[in-house]
N, C-alpha and C positions, 0 to 999 in steps of 0.2 A: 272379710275373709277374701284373700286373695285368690284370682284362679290360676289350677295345677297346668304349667307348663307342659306341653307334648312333646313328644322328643319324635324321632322318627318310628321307632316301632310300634306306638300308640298308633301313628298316621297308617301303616301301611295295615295294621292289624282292621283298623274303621274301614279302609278302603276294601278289605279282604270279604268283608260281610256282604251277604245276600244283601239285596234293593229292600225295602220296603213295598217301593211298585210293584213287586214281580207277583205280588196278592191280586193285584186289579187288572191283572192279563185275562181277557177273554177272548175266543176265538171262536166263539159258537157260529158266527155271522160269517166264517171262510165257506166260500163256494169249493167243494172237495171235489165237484165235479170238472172245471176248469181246466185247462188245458192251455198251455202259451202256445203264441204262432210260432210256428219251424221258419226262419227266414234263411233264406238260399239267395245265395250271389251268384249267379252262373257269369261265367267268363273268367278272364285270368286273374287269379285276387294278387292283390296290393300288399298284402300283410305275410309274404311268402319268408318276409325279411325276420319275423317277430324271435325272439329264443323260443319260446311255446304255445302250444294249440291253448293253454289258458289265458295268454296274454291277447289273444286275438278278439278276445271277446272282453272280459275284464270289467265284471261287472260286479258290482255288490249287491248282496240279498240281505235278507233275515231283519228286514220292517214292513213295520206295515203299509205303510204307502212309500213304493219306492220309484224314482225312474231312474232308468238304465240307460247311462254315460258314454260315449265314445269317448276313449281316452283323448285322442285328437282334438275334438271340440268341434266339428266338423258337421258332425248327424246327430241329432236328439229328438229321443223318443219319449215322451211324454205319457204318463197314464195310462201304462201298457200292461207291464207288469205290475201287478196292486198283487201285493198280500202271498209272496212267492214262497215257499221253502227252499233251501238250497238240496231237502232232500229228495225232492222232486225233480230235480234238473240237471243233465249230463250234454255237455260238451264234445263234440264231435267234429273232426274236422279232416280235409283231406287238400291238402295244401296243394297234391297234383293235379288235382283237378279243377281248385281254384273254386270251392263250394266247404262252405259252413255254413250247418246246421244245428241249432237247438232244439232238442229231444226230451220227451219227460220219460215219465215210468208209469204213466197211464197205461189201463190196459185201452184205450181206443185208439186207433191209429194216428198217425201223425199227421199235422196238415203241413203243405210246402204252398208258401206263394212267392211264386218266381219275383224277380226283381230286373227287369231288362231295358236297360236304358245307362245310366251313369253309375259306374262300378263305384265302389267305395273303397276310397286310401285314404292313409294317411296325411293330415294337412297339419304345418307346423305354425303359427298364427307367428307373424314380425311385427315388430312395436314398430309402429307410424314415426317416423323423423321428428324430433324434437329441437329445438336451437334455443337455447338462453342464453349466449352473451359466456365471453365478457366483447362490447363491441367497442372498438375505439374510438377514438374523439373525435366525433363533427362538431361541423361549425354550422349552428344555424344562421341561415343568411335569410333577406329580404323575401317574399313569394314572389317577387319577380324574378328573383336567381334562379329558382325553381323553374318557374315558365320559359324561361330564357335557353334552357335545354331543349325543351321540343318545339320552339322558333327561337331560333339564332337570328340577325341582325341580315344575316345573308339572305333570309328568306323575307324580308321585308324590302332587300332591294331590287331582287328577282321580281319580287308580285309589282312593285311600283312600275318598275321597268316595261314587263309585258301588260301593265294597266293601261299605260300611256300608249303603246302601240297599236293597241285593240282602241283604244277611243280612236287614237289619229287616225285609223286604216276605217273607223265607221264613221264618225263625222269629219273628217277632214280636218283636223286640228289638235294637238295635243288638249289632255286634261292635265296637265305640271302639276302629276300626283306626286310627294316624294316618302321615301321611306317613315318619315314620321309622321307623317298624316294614315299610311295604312293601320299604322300603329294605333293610331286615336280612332280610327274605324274600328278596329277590332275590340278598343274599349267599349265604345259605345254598343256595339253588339255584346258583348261579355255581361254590361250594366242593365242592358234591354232583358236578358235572359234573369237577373234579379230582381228586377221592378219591371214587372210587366203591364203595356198596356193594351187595349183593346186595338190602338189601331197608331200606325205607326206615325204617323204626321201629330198623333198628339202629346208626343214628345217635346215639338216645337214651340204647340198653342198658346196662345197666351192666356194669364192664369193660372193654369195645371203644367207648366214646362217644368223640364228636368235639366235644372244649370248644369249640373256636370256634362249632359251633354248640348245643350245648347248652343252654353256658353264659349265652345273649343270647336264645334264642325255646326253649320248652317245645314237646316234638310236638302234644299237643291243640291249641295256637296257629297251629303251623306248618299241620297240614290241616287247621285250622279257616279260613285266610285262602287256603290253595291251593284248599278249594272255592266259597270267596265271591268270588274277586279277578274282578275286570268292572271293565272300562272306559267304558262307556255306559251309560246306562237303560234296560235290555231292555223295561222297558214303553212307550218312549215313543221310537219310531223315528224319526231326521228323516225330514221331508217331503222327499222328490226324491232321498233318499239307497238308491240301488239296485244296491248293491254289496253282493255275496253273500258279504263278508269284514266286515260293516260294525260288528258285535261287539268286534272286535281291530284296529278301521280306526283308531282314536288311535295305538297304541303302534307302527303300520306308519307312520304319515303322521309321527309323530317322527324313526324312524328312517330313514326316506325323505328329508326335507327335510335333515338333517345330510348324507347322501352327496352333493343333489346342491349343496351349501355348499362342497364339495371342488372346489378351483383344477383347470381342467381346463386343459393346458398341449399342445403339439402331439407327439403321440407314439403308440406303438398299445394299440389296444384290441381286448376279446374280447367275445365277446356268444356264452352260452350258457345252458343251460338247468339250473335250482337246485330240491331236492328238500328239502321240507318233509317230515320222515316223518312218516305217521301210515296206520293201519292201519282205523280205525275207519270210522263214519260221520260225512260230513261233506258242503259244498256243493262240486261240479264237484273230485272224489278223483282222481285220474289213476295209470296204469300206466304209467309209462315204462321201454320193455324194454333193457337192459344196463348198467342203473343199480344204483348201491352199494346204494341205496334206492330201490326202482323203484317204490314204494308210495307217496302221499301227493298234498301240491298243489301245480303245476308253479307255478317262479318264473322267468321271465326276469331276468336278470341281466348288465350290461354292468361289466366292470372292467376294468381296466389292467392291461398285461404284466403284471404282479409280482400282481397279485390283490389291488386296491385297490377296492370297491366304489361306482360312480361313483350307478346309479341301479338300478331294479330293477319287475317289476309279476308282481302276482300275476295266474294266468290264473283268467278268469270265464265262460269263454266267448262265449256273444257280448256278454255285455254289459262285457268288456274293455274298458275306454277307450283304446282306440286310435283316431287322428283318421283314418287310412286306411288303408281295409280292402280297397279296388279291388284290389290288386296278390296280396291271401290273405296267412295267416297270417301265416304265414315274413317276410315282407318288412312286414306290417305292425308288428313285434318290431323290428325294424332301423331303418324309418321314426322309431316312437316315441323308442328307446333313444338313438339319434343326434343330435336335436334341439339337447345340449348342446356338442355333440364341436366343439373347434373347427377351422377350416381347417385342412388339408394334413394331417392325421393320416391313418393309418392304422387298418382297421378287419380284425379275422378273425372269421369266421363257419364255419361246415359247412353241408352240403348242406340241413339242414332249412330253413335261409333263403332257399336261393341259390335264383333264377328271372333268367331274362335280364333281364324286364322291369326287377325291381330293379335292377341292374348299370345300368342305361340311366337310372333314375330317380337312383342316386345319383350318377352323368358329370352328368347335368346338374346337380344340386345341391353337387355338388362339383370343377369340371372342371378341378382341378389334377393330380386322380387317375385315373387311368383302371385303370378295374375290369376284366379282362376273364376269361373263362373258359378255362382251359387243356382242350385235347380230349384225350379218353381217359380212363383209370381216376381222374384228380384234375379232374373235370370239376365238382367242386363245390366248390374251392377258388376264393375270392374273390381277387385280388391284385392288387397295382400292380405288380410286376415279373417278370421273365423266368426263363429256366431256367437264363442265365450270369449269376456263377460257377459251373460243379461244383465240387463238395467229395467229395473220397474220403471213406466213412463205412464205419463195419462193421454188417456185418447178417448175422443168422444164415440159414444153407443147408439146406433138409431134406435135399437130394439128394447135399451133399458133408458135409455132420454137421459144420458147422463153421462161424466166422464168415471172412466175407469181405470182400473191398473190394466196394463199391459205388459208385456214380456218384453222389451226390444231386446233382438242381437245385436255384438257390438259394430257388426258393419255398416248395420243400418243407422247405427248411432255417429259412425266415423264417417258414413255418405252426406248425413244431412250436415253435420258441421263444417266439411270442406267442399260441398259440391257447388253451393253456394256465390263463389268467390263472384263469377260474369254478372248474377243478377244484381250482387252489393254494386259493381260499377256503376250495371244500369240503371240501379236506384240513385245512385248520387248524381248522373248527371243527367237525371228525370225531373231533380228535385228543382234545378237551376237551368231547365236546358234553353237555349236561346230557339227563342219558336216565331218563326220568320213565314209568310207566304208569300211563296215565288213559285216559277214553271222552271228554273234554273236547275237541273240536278248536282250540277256545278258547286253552285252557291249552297248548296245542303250539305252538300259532302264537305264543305270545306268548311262548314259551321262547326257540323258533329263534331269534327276532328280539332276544331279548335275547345271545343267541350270538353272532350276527350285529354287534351293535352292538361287543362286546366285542373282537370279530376285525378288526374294522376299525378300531378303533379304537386296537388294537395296531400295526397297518401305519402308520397316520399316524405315531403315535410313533415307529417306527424309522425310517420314510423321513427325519421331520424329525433325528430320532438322525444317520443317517448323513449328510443335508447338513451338519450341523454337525461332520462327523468324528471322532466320540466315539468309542475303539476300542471293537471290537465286544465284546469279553469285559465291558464297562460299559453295553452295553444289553441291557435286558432281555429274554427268551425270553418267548412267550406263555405259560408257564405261570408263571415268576413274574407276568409283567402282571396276569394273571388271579388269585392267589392276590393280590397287590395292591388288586386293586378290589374283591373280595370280602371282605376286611378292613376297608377302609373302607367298606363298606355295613355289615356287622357290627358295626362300632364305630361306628355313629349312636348318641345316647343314647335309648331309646324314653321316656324319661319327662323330664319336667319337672325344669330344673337350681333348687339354692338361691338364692335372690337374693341379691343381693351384701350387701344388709344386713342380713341375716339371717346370716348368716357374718362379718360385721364384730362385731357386738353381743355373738355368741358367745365363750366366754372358756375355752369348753371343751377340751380335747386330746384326738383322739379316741384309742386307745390303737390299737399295732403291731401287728399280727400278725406271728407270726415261723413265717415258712416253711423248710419241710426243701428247697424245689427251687426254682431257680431261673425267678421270671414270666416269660413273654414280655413279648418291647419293646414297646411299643402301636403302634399304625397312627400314621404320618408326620402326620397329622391333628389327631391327639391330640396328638402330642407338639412340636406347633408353632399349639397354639388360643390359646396366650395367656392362659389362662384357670386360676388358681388352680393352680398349683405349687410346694407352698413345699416346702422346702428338711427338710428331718428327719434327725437323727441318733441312728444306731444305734449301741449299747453293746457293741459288738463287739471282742472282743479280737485279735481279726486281722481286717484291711482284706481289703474285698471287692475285685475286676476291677472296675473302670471298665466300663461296659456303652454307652462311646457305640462304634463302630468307628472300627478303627484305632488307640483309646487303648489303653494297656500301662500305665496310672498304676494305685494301689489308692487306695481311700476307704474313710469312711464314712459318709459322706452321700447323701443318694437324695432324689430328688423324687415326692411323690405327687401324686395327681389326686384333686378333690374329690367326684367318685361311685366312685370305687375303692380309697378307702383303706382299708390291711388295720387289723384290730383284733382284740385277743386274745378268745378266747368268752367269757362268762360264766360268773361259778363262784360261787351262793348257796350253799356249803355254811355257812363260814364265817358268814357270818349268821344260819341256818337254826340251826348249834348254839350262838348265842350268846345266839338268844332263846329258845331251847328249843320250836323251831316242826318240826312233824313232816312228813314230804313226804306229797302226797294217794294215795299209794298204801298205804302206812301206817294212814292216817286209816280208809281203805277197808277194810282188813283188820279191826283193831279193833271197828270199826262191825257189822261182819258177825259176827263171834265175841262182842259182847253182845246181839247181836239172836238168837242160836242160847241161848245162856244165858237169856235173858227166854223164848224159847218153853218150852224142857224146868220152869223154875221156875214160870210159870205169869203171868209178869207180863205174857205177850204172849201173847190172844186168838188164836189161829188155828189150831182143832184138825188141819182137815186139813194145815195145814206140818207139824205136830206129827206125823202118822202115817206122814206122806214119808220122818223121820228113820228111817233105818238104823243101829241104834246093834250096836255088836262084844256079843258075849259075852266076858265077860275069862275067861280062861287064863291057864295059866303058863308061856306061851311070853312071848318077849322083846317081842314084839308089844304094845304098851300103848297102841293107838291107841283112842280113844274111836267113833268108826265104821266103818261099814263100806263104801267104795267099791266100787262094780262095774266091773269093766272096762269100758273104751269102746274103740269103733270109730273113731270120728271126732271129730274136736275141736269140734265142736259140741255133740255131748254132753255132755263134759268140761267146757265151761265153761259147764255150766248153772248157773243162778245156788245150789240149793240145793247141788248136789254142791261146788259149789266154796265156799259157805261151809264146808259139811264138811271139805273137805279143808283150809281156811285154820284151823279149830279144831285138828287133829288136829296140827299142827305148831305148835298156840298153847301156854305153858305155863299159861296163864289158863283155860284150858279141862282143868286140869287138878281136879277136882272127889270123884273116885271120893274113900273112904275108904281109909286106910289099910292094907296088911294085917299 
């Protein structure tokens, strides 16, 4: 049996009928004696604007548990009104005097509790800045193209320049540092900050050495340029420059002008406070208490949700260049840092900034956004919007030992996801950070900043990675980035390559070395310079792995590079015994064992050498040693020149002389 089709007036007839529910209503359990609070806004009210005295309040009744909503989203009242009638309750309002009240029809009198402190208006909540694209074509380059923006080539020949100055003017003599060698320093610190070791010389030791850097800079080189590297003329100050950073104010003003080169686009931003460690003495050191590193010099820092560093200033105290200072500290950090942000963005801060006056300074400088302060315990959160939507969240209970739901507002929910942006930096360059012990604040500063360069200069790369939708297992993790860039600062060549005609005229081959282990691949740099790779083939009886990726072919052909070609050692034996030529250690011995002869026969003048001699008594023990050594202590002794011709005799058969018996 089929079922009968409903048509519209079967539906609206069903829908016409009493509940069934409406049998299981009880109300026995209402408090009749109850009364709601009268609440009173004294001061000038906000809602003078509304069409009517019922819209000002605008509440809904007639359940059983209800709360009462600001339309606005602005104030909410919770578990106030339970269990209300609407026929209980009469609205009243007197808009000139900027006071409403809610009244019942109790006979007991009303109660009023004043409300004096922040009026209540309306707030109209703006959707947070959003960007999805579509973004145009980059090209992803090398992570050295990246680096290369906040140290240019220039800044390598500045540092070499004033290295060499600062050495000659303290020791007397150039250190002929050159631009590419700072470059392999700064690898080597870059590499130091990913493989760390306890102590810095055991980088070199043997055993436990680290090729990459061993093999390109000697440790006397290494701190020999870690304690000359300057960037300025310490003797020769500019004029007007009064900046109590102004030693390491190049390698900041590089790295500075690169951040703010970065597209700033409508979206939010964080603005906090970044900790240069350093323990020693230095200009304006600061203590900031609940910090990773609460020791060192305070850096304001503004970056984008994801922790993209846009701009930044070191604090100087008063002589910070900041252009307004009217408002204090806090708000003149915000003033400066903002300059570049453009319209309708989004900005989060904390309490250290937040003063009304800013709030009011940035309405007007920006009046798409309106700042306002939430009252109560989040009285220092800056925001453009309200406290709708709640989001259930879990939060842990001391009292019930357990997590629970929780209410969040959606500010609080919009503070924690972008306020963030400073401490993701300072995590990423925590993870890898090069940690040096020096009294130099110099040398600290210009580490950070080379950290700094490197971490951000990673974020470009993956932001521009993921516009171009590269899966993410193909972009690189900061620590290969970094073992990247460190590579090719490594593989700079420090010295002067062959000219090319010089290599032409040549007619020579230079001969193979043949290794038990397999080289590493060179840096992407190398192995795409263009520059003299010919082609060589190895006499190998089984084909090697192909070493490009990805290939599974064998060969036996390899391309060398014309400063790294291997070559077998050298071996004069073979000529040595052909001409009958003795090696000089040899020649040495000899020499000494007829010079010990000439003295005992008398050809050689020198009684007292002659009395020095220790000559044996012969016996007829097996012993047939011509003298007599003394024990020694210490190898000093031992290879005193007389004993050790002695002993070079007593092993000669040439010094064999006694007569027969």
């Amino acid at each position: 049996m089929r079922r009968a089709k409903l048509n519209a007036s079967d539906i609206l007839s069903v829908l016409n009928d009493e509940s069934e529910l409406d049998d299981f209503s009880d109300d026995s359990d209402v408090d009749r004696t109850w009364q709601p609070t009268i609440s009173t806004n004294i001061g000038q009210s906000d809602c003078s604007g509304l069409d009517s005295d019922e819209d000002q309040v605008n509440t809904i009744f007639n359940t059983d548990d209800i709360n009462i909503t600001n339309i606005n989203n602005d104030i909410i009242i919770s578990d106030i009104y339970n269990n209300i009638n609407t026929n209980h309750v009469n609205v009243a309002s007197n808009s000139n005097d900027g006071i409403n009240i809610l009244t019942t029809n109790a006979p007991n009198s009303a109660q009023v509790s004043p409300n004096i402190g922040w009026s209540q208006t309306p707030f109209a909540t703006i959707p947070l800045p959003e960007f999805y694209g579509p973004h145009n074509f980059i090209e992803i380059g090398l992570p050295i193209s990246y680096v290369e923006k906040y140290l240019p080539n220039l800044h390598f020949e500045k540092a070499s320049m004033y290295t060499n100055m600062y050495a000659l003017a303290q020791k007397g003599k150039e250190l002929k540092t050159t631009p590419n060698e700072i470059k392999v320093f700064y690898g080597a610190q870059a590499l130091m900050g990913v493989i760390k070791y306890p102590r810095l010389n055991m980088y070199w030791q043997r055993g436990i050495t680290l090729d990459l850097i061993s093999s390109v800079i000697t440790r006397d080189r290494f701190t020999s340029i870690r304690t000359f590297l300057h960037y300025v003329d310490v003797n020769n100050r500019p004029a007007g420059n009064t900046s109590k950073f102004w030693k390491v104010q190049p390698i900041i003003d590089c790295v500075q002008k690169a951040c703010r080169e970065i597209p700033r686009y409508i979206g939010m931003y964080s603005i906090d406070e970044q900790m240069v460690p350093f323990t020693g003495r230095c200009p304006h050191r600061q203590f900031v208490k609940n910090k990773p590193r609460p020791v060192g010099l305070k850096n304001f820092v503004i970056t984008t949700s994801k922790g993209l560093v846009l701009d930044f200033e070191l604090y100087q105290g008063s002589d910070t260049p900041f252009d307004d200072r009217t408002l204090g500290l806090g708000p003149a950090v915000v003033l400066h840092l903002t300059k570049t942000i453009p319209k309708g963005s989004a900005m989060f801060f904390d309490r250290y900034f937040t003063t009304i006056p800013l709030m009011n300074r940035l309405n007007e400088i920006e009046p798409t956004i309106k700042l306002q302060p939430l009252s109560g315990r989040i009285a220092n959160v800056l925001t453009a919007t309200g406290a709708e939507p709640h989001q259930i969240v879990k939060r842990w209970s001391k009292v019930e030992n357990k997590e629970i739901n929780v209410n969040c507002p959606a500010i609080i929910q919009y503070y924690n996801q972008n306020m963030g942006g400073v401490d993701l930096c300072n995590q990423q360059m925590e993870a890898y950070r090069t940690w040096i012990k020096t009294k130099k604040w110099t040398l600290k500063v210009a580490v950070h900043f080379i950290d700094l360069a490197i971490v951000n200069a990673w974020m470009e790369y993956k932001n521009d990675a993921i516009k171009m939708n590269i899966p993410r297992k193909n972009i690189k993790d900061l620590l290969e980035f970094k073992i990247s860039v460190a590579k090719e600062w490594l593989s700079t060549p420090t010295k002067k390559r062959i000219n090319e005609e010089t290599n032409s005229d040549s007619n020579e081959e230079p001969p193979v070395k043949v290794q038990n282990y397999r080289s590493p691949i060179p840096s992407e740099m190398k192995r795409y310079d263009s520059y003299d790779h010919w082609p060589e083939v190895d006499n190998l009886s089984t084909a090697r792995n192909c070493r490009k990726e990805g290939c599974k072919s064998r060969t036996r052909i390899r391309f060398g590079h014309c400063l790294s070609i291997p070559h077998l050692p050298h071996d004069y034996e073979p000529i040595s015994q052909a001409l009958r030529l003795d090696s000089l250690s040899v020649r040495c011995d000899n020499f000494g064992i007829s010079f010990i002869k000439g003295l005992i026969e008398g050809r050689v003048d020198a009684p007292r050498l002659l009395g020095e001699l220790s000559f044996r008594i012969p016996s007829n023990t097996r012993l047939q040693s011509n003298f007599y050594l003394p024990t020694n202590k210490s190898n000093f002794s031992k290879n005193a020149p007389l004993l050790r011709l002695m002993h070079n005799a007593n092993n000669s058969i040439a010094m064999d002389w006694r007569p027969a018996r």
